[in-house]
N, C-alpha and C positions, 0 to 999 in steps of 0.2 A: 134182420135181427133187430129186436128193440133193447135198447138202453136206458136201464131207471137208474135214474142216481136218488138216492136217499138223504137227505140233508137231516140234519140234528141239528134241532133248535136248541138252546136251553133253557131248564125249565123257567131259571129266572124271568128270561123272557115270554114265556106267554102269559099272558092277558089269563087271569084268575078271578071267579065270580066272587064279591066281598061276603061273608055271612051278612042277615039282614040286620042281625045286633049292631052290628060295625059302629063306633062313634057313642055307644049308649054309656048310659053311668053305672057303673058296677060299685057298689059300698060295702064295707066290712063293721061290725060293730063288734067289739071286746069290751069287756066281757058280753056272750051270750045274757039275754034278758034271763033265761033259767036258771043261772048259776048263780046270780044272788051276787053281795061284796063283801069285802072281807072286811073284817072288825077286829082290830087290833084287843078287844073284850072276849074273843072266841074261845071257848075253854077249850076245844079242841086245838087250837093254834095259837097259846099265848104267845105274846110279842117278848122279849128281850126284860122288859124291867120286871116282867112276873116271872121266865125260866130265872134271871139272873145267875150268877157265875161267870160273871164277864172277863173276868181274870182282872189282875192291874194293870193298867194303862196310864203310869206316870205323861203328864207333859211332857212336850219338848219343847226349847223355843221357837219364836218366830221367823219364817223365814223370810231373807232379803235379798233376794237373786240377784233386785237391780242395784246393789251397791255393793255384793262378793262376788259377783262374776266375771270373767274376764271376755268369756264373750254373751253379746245378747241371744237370748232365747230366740225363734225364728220358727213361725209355723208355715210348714211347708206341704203338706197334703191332705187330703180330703177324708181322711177314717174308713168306712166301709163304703164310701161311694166309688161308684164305677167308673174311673175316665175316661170319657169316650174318644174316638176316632174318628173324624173328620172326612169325607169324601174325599178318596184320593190322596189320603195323608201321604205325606213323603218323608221326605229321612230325618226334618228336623227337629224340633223341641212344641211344636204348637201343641196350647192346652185350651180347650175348646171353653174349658170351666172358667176360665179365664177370657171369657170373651162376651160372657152373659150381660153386662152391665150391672145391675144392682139387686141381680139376682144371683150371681156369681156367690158360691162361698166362700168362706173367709179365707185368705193368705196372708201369709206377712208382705209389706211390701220393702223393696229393698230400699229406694231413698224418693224424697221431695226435691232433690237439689243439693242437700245437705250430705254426699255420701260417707264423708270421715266424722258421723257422728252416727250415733243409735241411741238405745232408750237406757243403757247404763248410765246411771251417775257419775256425771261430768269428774274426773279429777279436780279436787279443793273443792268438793261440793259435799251436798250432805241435803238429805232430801226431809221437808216439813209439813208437807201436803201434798195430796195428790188427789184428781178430781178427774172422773170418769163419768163418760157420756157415749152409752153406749146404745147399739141398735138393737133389735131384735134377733133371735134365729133364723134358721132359714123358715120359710110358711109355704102355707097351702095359696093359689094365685084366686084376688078378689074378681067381682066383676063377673059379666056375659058380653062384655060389650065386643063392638069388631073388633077383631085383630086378638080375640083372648083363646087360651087354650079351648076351655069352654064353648065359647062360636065354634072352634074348628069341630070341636066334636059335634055339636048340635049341626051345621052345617053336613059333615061326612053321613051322622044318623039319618039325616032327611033323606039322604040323597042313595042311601045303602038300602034304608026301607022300601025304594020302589023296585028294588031287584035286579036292578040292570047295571050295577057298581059293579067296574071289573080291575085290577090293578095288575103291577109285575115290575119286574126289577126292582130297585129300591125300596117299592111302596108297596113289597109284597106281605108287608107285615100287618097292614092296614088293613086284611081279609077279614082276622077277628080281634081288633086294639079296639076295646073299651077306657073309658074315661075313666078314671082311676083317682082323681085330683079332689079334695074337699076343697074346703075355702075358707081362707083368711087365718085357719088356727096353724100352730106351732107343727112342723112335722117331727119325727123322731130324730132325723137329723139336727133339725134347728137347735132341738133338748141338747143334745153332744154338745151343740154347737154353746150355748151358753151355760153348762156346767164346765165347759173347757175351760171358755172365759172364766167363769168364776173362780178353778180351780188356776188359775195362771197368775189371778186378777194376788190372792191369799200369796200365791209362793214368791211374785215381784216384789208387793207391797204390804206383806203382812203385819209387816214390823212398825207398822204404823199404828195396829190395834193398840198398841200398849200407852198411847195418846188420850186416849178415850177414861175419863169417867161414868158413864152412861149409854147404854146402849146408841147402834148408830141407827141415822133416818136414813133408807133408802128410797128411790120414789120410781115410778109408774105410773102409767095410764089403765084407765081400765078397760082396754080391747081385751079381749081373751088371750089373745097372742104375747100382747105385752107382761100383763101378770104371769102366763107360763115362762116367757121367757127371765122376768124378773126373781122367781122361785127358784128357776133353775140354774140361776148365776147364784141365787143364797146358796142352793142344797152344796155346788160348785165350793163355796167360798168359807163357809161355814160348816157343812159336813152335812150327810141327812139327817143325821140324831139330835141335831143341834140346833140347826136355820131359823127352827120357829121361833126359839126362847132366844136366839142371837142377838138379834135385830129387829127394828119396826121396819115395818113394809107401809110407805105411803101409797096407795092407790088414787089417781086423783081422776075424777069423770072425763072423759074426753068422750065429747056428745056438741053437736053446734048450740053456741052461747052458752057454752063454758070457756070462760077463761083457763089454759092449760098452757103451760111453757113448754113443754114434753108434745102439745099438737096444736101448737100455733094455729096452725092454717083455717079454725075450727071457728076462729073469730076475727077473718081478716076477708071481708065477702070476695075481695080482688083473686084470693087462692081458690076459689071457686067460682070462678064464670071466665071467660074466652079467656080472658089475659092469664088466667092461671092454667088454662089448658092451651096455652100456644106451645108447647113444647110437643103436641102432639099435631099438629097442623103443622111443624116443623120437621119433626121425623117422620111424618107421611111422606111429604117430596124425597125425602132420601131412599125411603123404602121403594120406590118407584123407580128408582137408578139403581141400585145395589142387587134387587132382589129379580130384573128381568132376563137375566143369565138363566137362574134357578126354575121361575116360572115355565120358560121356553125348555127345558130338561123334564121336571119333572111331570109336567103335563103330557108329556108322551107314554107316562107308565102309571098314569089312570083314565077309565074312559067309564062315561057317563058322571061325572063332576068337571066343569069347568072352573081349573083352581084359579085364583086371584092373587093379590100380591098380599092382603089382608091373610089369606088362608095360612100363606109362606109365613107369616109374622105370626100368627099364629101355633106353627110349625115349630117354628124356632122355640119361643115363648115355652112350650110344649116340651121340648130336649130340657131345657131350664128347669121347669118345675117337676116332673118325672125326677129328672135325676136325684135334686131333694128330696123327695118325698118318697120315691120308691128303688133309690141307687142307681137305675140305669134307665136312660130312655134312648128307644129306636131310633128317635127322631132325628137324632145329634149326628148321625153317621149321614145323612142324606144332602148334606151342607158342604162345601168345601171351605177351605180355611179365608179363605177372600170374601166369604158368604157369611161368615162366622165374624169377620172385621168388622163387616160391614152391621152387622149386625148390636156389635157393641158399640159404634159408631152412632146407630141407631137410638141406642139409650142415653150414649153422651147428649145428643139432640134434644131428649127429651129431658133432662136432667137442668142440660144447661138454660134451656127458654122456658122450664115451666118451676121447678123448684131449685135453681142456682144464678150465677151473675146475670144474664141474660136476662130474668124477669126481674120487669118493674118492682113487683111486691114481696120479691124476696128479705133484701135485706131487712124490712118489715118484720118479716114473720120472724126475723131470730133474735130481735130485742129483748124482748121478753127473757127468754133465756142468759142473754148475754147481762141484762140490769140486774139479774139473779147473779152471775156470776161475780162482778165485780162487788154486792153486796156480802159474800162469800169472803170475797178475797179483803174489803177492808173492814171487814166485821160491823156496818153501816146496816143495819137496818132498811128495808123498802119502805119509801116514806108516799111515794106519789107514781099510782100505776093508773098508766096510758099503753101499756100495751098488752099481752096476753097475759102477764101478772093475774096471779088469781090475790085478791087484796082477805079472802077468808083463810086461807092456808098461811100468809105471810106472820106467822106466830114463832116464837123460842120452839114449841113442841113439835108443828111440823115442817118449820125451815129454820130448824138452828143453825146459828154463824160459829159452833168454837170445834166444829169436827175437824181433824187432821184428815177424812174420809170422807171423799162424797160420790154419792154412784146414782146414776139416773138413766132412765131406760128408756127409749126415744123409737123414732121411725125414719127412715131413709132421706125422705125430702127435709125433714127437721134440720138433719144432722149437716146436709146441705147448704141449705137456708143459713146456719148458724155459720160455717163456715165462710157463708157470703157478709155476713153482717160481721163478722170478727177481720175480714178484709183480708182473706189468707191467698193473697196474690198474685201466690206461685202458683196457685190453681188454673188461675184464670189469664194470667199473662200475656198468652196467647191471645183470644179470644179477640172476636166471635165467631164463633163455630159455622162455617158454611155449610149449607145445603145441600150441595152437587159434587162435592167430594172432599176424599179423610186429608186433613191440613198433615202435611209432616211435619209440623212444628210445636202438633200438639199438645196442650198440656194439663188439659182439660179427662179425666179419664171417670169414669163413673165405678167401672171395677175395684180402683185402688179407694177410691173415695168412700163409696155407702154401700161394698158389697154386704152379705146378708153377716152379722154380728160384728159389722164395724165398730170399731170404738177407738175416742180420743179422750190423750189422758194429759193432764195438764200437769207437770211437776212443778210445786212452789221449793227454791232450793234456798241455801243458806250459801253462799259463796267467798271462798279468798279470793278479791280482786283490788289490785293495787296498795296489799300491804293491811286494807280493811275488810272486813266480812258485810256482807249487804245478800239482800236477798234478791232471788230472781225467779223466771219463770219461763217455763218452754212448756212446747206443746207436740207430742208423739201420734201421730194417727197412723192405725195398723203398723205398728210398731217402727215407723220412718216419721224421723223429726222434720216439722214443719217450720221453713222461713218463718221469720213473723215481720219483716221487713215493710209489709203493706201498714204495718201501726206505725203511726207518727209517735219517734222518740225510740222507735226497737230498732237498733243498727246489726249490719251484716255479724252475723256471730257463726262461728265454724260448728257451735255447737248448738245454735236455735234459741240462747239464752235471751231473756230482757230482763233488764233491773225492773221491778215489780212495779215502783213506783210509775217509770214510763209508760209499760206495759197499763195501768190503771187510766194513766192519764190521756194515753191514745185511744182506749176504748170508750172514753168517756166524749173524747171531743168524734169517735166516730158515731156515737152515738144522736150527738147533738147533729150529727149531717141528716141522719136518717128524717122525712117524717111520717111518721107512724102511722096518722091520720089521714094523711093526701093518698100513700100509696096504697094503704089497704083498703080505703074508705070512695075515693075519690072516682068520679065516671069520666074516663080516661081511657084511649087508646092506645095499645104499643104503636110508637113510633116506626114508622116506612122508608128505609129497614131501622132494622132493632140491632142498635150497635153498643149496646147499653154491657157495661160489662162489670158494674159494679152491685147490680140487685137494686138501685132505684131508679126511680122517674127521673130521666133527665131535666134539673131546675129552670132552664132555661127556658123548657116548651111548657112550662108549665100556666104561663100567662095565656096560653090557646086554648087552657082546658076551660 
């Protein structure tokens, strides 16, 4: 008598031929070229000021959360985006969104160091300014180069089109995943994401409009992204009916050899050549440790592509940008959470050696911004620019010194940059960030720092201290106040305060450490190794160059 035993594979597990599209670019455009735009002139659809009958709509005042509330506002979740699940997630709290690096969307963060303080006004305070520097939305990812979403697809396409692409388990989804991603502009989410801000920016510090004689000057770059996202912090802040007549909107070029405070890096040739991409010769080595668990897994549930650790980076990068732009991406579940550390780890790498302490030409690049700021703060005029100072904008019309408001719309390494040149120390503490594995001591984080609508907001306060009123200033990023202890003359404060005047005078003597010339200009090699943790050239080695 013969005996068949029947085994039942699953189907997860078998080997699945990929469609030949696999990896191609699929695009949507809205409106349809046939449908034509709309014209607020359409006598079939007049707008609002021609139905009229709007009812009345008395005012209300202004509102001031950060100085009647008892506790701070706190943004804690992601709106219509999907959270994903992590390979093998287990019982605890991991959030994968929170692992992206500077792709990550916005949260509040809970503290810098500083946890019996937040962004309400200090008791005996009273708030007189307030000055905001914020990031972009989330966007669409730039670039084809290796390691981008993009490569991965254009790599998967090549390799789908000859036929013999078969996958399963995990990667059974990759049969028919087209590329889906534009590039560099605003996604729908990002929009949420800076009408949020804007609407958050009005209900904190509203109450400050009533300072104002004259419209206020807001500023931007002019990437597409940046002006979307700057619109949509006005429509945010000022309302849609409103935004245009509100406010001037500066737009200022950012293009190489323009001077731009807002994109530094555009006239500093050091942020552009090896020393400005060491951060990526730096997270390569980690990517080679981190990611050969993943490699050795998932290369058993495709055959005909031999993946790389570029593809996995890739991969990743891919979960990231999906999720923004389109709420949920497959890719995010095929990671484990140690894969996903590592991954954010990855970015800190790249953050800290190419646009934060670790590079020579950082601190550099955020002069500019920072000479603007303390001309801001003592209503001083810019008299002498040596650094990405644009000296044709430096007017009453498009950088007046008497707003109680000021709001500026920047990009991720900027915001960085500016952090390293302002000498915000609790960042960097630790530092320098090895190569071969995550320091527990960490305190370097790129998530909490420039995830996507990051923003720092500077409060000038008016204070009872010792009997007299004196003014002061602290500084809130993602809604957790920051040390300011790295500026000479800012002493330990439970609450992040500096009397203005020290605060003035520390920025000015760190300024005079910086030189602007040597490290953006200068042909120079990062030191072996690079232990550099303050954003310059070490002065010392400087007689080698």
């Amino acid at each position: 008598m013969r005996l068949s035993i029947l085994l039942l594979v699953p189907a997860s597990c078998v080997a699945t031929r990929v469609s030949s599209f696999a990896g191609s670019t699929s695009t949507a455009v809205f409106p349809p070229p046939a449908a034509g735009t709309a014209s607020p002139n359409d006598p079939d659809f007049p707008d609002a000021s021609h139905v009229g009958n709007a009812g009345a709509t008395p005012t209300g005042d202004e509102a001031n959360v950060i100085a009647t509330a008892r506790v701070a506002p706190k943004v804690k979740t992601y709106g219509p985006l999907v959270k994903p699940r992590p390979l093998n997630k287990g019982q605890g709290s991991f959030d994968v969104l929170q692992h992206l690096g500077n792709l990550s969307p916005f949260r509040s963060v809970d503290s810098f160091g500083l946890p019996d303080s937040d962004e309400l006004i200090p008791d005996g305070c009273k708030l007189n300014q307030v000055h905001l520097l914020h990031r972009h939305g989330a966007r669409y990812p730039n670039g084809q180069s290796e390691g981008t979403p993009a490569a991965f697809a254009s790599t998967l396409h090549a390799a789908a089109s000859k036929g013999k692409l078969k996958v399963s388990s995990r990667l059974r989804f990759l049969q028919d995943w087209t590329f889906k991603l534009g590039a560099d502009g605003l996604t729908p989410f990002g929009r949420q994401e800076m009408l949020d801000l804007g609407v958050a920016f009005r209900v904190k510090y509203g109450e400050l409009l009533k300072g104002f004689d004259k419209l206020p000057v807001f500023r931007t770059t002019s990437q597409a992204r940046m002006v979307d996202s700057a619109l949509n912090f006005a429509v945010g802040f000022f309302g849609v009916q409103n935004y245009l007549q509100d406010y001037h909107q500066l737009i200022m070029i950012e293009a190489s050899g323009f001077n731009n405070t807002l994109a530094s890096g555009a006239v500093c040739p050091n942020a552009n050549n090896a020393i400005g991409n060491f951060g990526r010769v730096q997270n390569a080595k980690w990517a080679n440790v981190y990611l050969q668990p993943a490699l050795k897994r998932l290369s058993q549930s495709i055959q005909g592509l031999d993946l790389t650790i570029s593809d996995l980076v890739g991969m990743q990068m891919t979960c990231a940008y999906e999720t923004v732009a389109l709420g949920y991406s497959s890719f995010c579940r095929i990671f484990n959470e140690k894969e996903w550390e590592g991954f954010a780890y990855w970015n800190d790498l790249l953050f800290w050696y190419s646009f934060g302490p670790g590079n020579p030409s950082v601190a550099a690049q955020g002069v500019g911004y920072v000479q603007e700021l303390l001309s801001r703060l003592s209503r001083t005029p810019i008299s002498t620019f040596n650094s990405s100072t644009n000296s044709t904008l430096a007017n009453d019309i498009s950088f007046p010194l008497d707003q109680p408001m000021y709001v500026d719309a920047t990009h991720d390494s900027v915001m960085t940059a500016i952090f390293t040149t302002m000498n915000f120390t609790s960042f960097s503490r630790n530092g320098p960030l090895p190569v071969d594995r995550i320091p527990k001591d960490q305190t370097y984080f790129v998530q909490k720092l420039a995830p996507f609508a990051s923003n720092l907001v500077g409060q000038v306060l008016s204070c009872n201290t010792d009997s007299a009123e004196s003014t002061h200033i602290r500084w809130i990023l993602n809604d957790a106040v920051v040390p300011l202890t790295g500026i000479q003359g800012c002493r330990t404060n439970k609450d992040g305060l500096c009397p203005l005047p020290a605060f003035i005078s520390g920025l000015q003597q760190r300024l005079a450490e910086i030189d602007y010339e040597f490290d953006c200009f200068a042909n120079y090699t990062i030191p072996d190794p690079d232990l550099i943790t303050d954003g310059r050239f070490p002065p010392a080695l400087r007689k080698n160059v």
